[in-house]
PAZAPA-4460 file (N, C-alpha, C; in steps of 0.05 Angstrom, whole numbers, plus 32768, in hexadecimal, padded with zeros to 4 digits):
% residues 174
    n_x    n_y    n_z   ca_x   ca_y   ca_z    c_x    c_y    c_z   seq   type   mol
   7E24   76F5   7DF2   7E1C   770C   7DFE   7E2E   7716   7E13     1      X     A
   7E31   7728   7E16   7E46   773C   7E2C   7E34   7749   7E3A     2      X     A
   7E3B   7744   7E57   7E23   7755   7E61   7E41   7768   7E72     3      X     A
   7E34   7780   7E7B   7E42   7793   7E86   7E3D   779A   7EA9     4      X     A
   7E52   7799   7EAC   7E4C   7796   7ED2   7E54   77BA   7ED6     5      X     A
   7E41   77BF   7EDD   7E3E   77E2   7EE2   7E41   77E2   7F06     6      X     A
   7E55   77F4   7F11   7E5A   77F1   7F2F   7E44   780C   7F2F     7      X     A
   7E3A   77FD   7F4D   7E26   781D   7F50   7E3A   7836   7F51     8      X     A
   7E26   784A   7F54   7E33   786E   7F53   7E3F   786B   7F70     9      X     A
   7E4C   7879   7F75   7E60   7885   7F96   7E46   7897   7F9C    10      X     A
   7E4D   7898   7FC0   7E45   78A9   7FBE   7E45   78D2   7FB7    11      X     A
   7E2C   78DA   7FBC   7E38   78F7   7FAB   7E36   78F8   7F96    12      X     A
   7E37   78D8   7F88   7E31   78E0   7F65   7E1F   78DA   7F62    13      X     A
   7E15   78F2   7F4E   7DF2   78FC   7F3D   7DEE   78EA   7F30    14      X     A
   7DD7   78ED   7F22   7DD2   78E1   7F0C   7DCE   78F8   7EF5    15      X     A
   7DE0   78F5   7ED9   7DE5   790F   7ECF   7DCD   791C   7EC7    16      X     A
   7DAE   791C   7ECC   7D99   7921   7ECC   7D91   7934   7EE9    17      X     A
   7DA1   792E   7EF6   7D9E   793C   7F16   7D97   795A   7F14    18      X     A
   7D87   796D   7F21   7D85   7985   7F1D   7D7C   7991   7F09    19      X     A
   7D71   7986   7EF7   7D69   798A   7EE2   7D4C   7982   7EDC    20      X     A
   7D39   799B   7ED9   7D1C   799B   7ED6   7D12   798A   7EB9    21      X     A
   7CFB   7997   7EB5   7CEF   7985   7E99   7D02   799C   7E7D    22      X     A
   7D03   7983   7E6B   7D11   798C   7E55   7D2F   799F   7E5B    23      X     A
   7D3D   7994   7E6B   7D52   799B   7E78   7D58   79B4   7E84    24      X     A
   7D44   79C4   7E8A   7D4A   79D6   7E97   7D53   79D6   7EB6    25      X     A
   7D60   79DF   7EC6   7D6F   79EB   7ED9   7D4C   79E5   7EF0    26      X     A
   7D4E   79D7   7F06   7D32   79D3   7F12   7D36   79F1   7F23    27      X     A
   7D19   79F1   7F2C   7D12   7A10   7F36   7D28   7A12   7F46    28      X     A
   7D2C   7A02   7F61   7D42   7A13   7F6B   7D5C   7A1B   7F6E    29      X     A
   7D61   7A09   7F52   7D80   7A15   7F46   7D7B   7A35   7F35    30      X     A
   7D65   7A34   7F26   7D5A   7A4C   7F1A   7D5D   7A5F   7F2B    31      X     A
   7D50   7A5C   7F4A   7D45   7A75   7F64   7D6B   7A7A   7F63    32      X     A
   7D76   7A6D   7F6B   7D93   7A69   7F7C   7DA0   7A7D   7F59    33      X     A
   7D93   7A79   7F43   7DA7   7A80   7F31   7D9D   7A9D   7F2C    34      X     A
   7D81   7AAD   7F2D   7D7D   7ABF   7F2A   7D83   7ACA   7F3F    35      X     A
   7D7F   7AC8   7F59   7D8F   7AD2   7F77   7DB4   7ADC   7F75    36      X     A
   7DB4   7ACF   7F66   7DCF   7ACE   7F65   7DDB   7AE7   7F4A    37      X     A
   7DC9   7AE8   7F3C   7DCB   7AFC   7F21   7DBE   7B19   7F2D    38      X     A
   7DA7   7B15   7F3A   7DA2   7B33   7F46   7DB5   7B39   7F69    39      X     A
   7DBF   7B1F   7F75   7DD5   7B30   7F7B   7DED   7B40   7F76    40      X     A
   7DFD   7B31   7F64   7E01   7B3F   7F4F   7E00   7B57   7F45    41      X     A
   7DE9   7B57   7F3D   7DE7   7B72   7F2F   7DE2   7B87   7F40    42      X     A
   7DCD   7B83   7F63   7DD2   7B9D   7F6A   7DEA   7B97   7F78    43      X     A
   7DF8   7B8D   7F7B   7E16   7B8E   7F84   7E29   7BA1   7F73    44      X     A
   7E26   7B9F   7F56   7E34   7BB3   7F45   7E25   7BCB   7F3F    45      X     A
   7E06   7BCE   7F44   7DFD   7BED   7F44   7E03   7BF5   7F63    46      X     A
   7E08   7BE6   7F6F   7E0B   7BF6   7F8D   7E29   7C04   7F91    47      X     A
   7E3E   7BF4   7F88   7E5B   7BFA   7F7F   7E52   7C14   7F65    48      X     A
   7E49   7C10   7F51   7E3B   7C26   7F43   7E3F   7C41   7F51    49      X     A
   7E24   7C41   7F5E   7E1F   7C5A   7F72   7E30   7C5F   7F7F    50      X     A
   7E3B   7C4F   7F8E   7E4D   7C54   7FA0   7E63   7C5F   7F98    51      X     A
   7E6E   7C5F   7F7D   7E8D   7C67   7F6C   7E7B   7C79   7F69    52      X     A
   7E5E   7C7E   7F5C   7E59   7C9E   7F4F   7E55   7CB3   7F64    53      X     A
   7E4D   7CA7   7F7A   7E47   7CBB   7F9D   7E5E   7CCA   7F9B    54      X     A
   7E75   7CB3   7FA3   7E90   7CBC   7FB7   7E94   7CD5   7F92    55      X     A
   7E9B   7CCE   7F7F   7E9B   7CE0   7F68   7E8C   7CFD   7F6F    56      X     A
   7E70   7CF7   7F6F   7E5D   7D11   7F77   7E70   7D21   7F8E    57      X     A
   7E71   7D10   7FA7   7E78   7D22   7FC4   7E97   7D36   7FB8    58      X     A
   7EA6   7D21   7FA7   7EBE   7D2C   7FA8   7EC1   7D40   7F91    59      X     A
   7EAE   7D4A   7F81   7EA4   7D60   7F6C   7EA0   7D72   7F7C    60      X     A
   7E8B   7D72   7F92   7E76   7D79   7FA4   7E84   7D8E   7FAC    61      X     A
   7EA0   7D78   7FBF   7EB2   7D80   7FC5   7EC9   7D97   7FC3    62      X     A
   7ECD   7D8F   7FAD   7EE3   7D9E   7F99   7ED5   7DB7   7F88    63      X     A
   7EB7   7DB8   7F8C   7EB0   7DD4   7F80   7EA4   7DE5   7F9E    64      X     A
   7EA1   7DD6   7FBC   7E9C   7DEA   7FC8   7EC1   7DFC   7FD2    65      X     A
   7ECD   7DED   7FCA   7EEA   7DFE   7FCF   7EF1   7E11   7FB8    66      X     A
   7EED   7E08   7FA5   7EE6   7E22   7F8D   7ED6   7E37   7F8C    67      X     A
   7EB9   7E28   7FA1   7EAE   7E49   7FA3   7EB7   7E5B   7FBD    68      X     A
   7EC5   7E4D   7FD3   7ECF   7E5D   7FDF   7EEA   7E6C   7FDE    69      X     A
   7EFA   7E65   7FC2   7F06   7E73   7FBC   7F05   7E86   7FAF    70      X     A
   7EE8   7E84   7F9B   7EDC   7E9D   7F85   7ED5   7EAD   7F96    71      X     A
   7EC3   7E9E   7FA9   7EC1   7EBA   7FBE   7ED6   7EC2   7FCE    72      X     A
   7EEA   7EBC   7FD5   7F04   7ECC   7FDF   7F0E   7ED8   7FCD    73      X     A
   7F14   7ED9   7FAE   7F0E   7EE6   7F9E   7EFE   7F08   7F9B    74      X     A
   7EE2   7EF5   7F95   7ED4   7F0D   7F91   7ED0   7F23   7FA3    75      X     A
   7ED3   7F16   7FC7   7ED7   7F2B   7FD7   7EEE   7F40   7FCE    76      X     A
   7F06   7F34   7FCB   7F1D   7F3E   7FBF   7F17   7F5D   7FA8    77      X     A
   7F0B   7F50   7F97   7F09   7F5A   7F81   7EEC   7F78   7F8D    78      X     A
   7EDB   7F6A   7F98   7ED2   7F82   7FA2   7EDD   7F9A   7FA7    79      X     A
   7EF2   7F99   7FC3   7EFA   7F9C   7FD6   7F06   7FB2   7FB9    80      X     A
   7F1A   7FAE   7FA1   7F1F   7FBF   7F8D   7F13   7FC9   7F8E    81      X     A
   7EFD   7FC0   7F7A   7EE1   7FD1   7F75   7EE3   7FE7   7F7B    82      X     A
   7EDC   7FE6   7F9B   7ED7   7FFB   7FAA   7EEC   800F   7FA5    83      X     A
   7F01   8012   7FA5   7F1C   801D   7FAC   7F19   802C   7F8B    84      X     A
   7F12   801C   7F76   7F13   802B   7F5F   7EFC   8041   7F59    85      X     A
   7EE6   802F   7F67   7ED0   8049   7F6C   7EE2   8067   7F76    86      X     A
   7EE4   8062   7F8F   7EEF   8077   7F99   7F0A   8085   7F8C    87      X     A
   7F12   807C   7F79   7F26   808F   7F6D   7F1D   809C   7F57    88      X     A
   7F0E   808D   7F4E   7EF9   809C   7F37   7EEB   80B0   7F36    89      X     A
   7ED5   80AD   7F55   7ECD   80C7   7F5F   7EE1   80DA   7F68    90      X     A
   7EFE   80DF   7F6E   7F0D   80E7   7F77   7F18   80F5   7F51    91      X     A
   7F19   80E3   7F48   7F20   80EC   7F2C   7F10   8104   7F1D    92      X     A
   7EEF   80FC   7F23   7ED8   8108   7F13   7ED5   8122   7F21    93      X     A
   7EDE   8120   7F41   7EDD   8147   7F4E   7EF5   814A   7F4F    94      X     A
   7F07   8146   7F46   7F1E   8155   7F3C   7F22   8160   7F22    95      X     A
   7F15   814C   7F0D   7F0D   8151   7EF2   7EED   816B   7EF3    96      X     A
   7EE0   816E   7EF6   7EC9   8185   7F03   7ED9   819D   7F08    97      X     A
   7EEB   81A3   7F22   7EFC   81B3   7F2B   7F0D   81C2   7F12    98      X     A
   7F24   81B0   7EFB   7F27   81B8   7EE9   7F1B   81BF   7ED6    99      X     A
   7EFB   81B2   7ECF   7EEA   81B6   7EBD   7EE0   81D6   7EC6   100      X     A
   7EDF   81D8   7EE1   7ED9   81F8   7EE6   7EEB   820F   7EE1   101      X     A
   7F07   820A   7EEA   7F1C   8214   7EEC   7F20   821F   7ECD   102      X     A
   7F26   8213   7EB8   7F21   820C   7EA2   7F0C   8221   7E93   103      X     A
   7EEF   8220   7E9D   7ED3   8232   7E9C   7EE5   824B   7E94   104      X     A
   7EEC   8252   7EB3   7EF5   8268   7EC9   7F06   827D   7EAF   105      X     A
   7F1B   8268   7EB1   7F30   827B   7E9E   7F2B   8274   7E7D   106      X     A
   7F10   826D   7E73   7F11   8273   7E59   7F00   8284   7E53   107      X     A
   7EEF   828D   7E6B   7EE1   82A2   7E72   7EF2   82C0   7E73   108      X     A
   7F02   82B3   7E84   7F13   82D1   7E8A   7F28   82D6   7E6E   109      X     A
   7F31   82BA   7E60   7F3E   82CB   7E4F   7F2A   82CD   7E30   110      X     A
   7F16   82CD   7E33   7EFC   82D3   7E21   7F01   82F1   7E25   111      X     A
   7F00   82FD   7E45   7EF8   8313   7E3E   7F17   8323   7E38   112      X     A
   7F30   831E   7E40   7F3F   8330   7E3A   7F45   832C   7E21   113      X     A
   7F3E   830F   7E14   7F40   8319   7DF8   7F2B   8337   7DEA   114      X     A
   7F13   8331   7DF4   7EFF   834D   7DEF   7F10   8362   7DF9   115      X     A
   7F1B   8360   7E0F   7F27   837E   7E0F   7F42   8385   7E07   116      X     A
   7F4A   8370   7DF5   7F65   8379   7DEC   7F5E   8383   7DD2   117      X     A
   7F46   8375   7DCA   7F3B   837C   7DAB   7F39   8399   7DA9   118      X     A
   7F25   83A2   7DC8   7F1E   83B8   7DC6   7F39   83D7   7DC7   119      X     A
   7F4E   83C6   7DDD   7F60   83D3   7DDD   7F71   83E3   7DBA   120      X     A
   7F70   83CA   7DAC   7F84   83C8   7D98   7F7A   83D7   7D81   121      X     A
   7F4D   83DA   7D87   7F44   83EE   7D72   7F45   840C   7D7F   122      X     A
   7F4D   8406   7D97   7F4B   842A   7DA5   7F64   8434   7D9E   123      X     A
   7F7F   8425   7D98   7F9F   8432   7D97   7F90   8431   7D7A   124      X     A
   7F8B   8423   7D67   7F89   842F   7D49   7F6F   8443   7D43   125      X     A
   7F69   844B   7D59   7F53   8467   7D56   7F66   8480   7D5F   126      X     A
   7F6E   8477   7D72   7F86   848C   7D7C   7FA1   8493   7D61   127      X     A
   7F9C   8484   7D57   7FB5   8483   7D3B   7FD0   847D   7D40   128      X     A
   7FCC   8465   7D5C   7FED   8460   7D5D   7FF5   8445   7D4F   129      X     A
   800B   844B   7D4B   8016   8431   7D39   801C   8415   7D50   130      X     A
   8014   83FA   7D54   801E   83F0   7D58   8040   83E7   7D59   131      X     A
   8045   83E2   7D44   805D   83DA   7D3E   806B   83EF   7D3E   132      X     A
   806A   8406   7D3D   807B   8423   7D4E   8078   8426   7D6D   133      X     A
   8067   8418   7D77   806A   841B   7D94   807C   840B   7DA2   134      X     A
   8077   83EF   7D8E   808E   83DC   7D95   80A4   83DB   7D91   135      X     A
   80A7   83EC   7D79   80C9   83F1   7D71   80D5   8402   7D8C   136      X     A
   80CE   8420   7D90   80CB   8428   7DA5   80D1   8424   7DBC   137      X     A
   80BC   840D   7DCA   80BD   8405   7DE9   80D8   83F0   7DE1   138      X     A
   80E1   83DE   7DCA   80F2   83D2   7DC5   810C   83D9   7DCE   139      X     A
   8113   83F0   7DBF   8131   83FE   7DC3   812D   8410   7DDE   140      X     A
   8112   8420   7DE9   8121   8423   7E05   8120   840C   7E17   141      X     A
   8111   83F7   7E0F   811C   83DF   7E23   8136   83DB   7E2B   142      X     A
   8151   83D2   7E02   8160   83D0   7E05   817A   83E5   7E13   143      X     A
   816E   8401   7E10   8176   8408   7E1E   8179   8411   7E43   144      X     A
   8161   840E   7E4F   8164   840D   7E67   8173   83E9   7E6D   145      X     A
   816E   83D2   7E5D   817E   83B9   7E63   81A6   83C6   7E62   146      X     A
   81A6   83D0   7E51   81CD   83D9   7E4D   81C9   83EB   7E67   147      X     A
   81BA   8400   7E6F   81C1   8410   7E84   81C4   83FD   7E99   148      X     A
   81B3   83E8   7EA0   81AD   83CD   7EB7   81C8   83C8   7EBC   149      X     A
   81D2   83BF   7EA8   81E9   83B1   7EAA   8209   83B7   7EB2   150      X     A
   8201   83D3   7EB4   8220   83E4   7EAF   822A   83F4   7E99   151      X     A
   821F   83EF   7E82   8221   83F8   7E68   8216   8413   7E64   152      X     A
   8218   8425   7E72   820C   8441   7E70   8218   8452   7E53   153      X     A
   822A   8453   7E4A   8230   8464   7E37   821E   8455   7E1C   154      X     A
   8216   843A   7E1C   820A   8428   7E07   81F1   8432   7E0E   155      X     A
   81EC   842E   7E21   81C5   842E   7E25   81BF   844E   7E22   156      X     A
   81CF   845F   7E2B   81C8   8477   7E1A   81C4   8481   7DFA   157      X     A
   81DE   846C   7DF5   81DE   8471   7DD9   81BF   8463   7DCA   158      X     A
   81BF   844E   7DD9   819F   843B   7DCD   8190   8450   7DD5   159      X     A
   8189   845F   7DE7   8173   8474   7DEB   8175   8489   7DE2   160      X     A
   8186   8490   7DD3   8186   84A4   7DBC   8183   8497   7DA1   161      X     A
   8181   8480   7D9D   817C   8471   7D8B   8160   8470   7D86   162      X     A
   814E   8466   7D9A   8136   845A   7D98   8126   847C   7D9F   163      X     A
   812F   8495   7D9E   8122   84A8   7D99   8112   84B1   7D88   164      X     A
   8117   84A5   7D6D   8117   84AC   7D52   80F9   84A0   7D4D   165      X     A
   80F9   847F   7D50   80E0   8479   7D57   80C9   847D   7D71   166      X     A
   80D3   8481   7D86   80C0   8492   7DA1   80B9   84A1   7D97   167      X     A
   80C5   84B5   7D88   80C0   84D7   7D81   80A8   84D2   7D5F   168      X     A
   80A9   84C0   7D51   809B   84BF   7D3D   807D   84AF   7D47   169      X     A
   807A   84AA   7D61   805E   849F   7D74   8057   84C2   7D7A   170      X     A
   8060   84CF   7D85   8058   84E9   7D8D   8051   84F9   7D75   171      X     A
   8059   84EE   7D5E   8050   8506   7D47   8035   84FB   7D39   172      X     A
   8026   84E0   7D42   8015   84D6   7D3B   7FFE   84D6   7D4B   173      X     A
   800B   84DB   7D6B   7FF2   84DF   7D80   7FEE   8501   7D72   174      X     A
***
C-alpha cells in the first residue's frame, strides 16, 4: 500500500469549493458584488449615453439658433427690398394712370379730328373740288415759291406759270 503525504494548503489558499453556494452557484454576496457591478456598468454607459446625446442636442441647439439669426438678418434684408419694390411699383402704377389718361386725352381728340376731317373732305366734294387738283396745284406753287427762296427767281417764275394751268382748272370747278 502507498499512502500519500499531502502538505497542508498555504496560507490564502481556498478550498476549490470556496465561494460557491449550493449546486455551484456564485454565494449571495459574490452575486450582490456581481450584479452591483453590471448595473454600474450600465448606468455608467447610459449616463456617457446622455451625456454624448446632450452635448449633441446643445450643439444642434446651437448651430440652428445662429441660423436663425442669420435668416432673420436675412429676412430683415429682404424686407427692407420689399419695401423699396413696393414703392417703385406704386411709382410705376401713377405713372402708368397718367399715361393711361394722357393716352384717353389724345384718342379722344384725335377721334374727333378724324370726324372733322371726314366732315371736311365731304364738304370740298359738295363744293365740287377735286382733291388731287388742289394738290397738284398747292404742289407746283410750293415748288415754286421754294426756287424763288433760294435765289432761283427766273425758275420759280417759270414753275408759277407752270402750275397755273392746274390752279386755274380749281377755279373753273368752284
Amino acid at each position: 500500500m502507498t499512502t500519500a503525504v499531502t502538505s497542508p494548503a498555504g496560507s490564502g489558499a481556498r478550498a476549490p469549493d470556496a465561494g460557491r453556494g449550493l449546486l455551484g452557484f456564485p454565494s449571495r454576496r459574490r452575486r450582490l458584488r456581481l450584479v452591483t457591478a453590471v448595473v454600474g456598468v450600465v448606468v455608467l454607459v447610459t449616463g456617457c449615453l446622455l451625456l454624448v446625446s446632450d452635448l449633441r442636442a446643445r450643439t444642434e441647439i446651437g448651430t440652428a439658433g445662429v441660423s436663425l439669426t442669420s435668416a432673420g438678418r436675412q429676412l430683415a434684408g429682404l424686407r427692407t427690398d420689399l419695401a423699396r419694390a413696393e414703392q417703385r411699383l406704386a411709382g410705376a402704377r401713377a405713372r402708368r394712370a397718367v399715361v393711361t389718361q394722357s393716352f384717353d386725352a389724345a384718342q379722344s381728340t384725335l377721334s374727333a379730328t378724324q370726324k372733322s376731317l371726314a366732315r371736311d373732305e365731304a364738304g370740298i366734294h359738295t363744293q365740287g373740288v377735286d382733291v388731287g387738283e388742289l394738290d397738284s396745284c398747292l404742289s407746283a406753287v410750293e415748288q415754286a415759291l421754294n426756287q424763288i427762296a433760294v435765289g432761283q427767281t427766273a425758275g420759280g417764275l417759270a414753275s408759277l406759270r407752270a402750275s397755273s394751268s392746274s390752279c386755274s382748272a380749281l377755279n373753273e370747278t368752284a
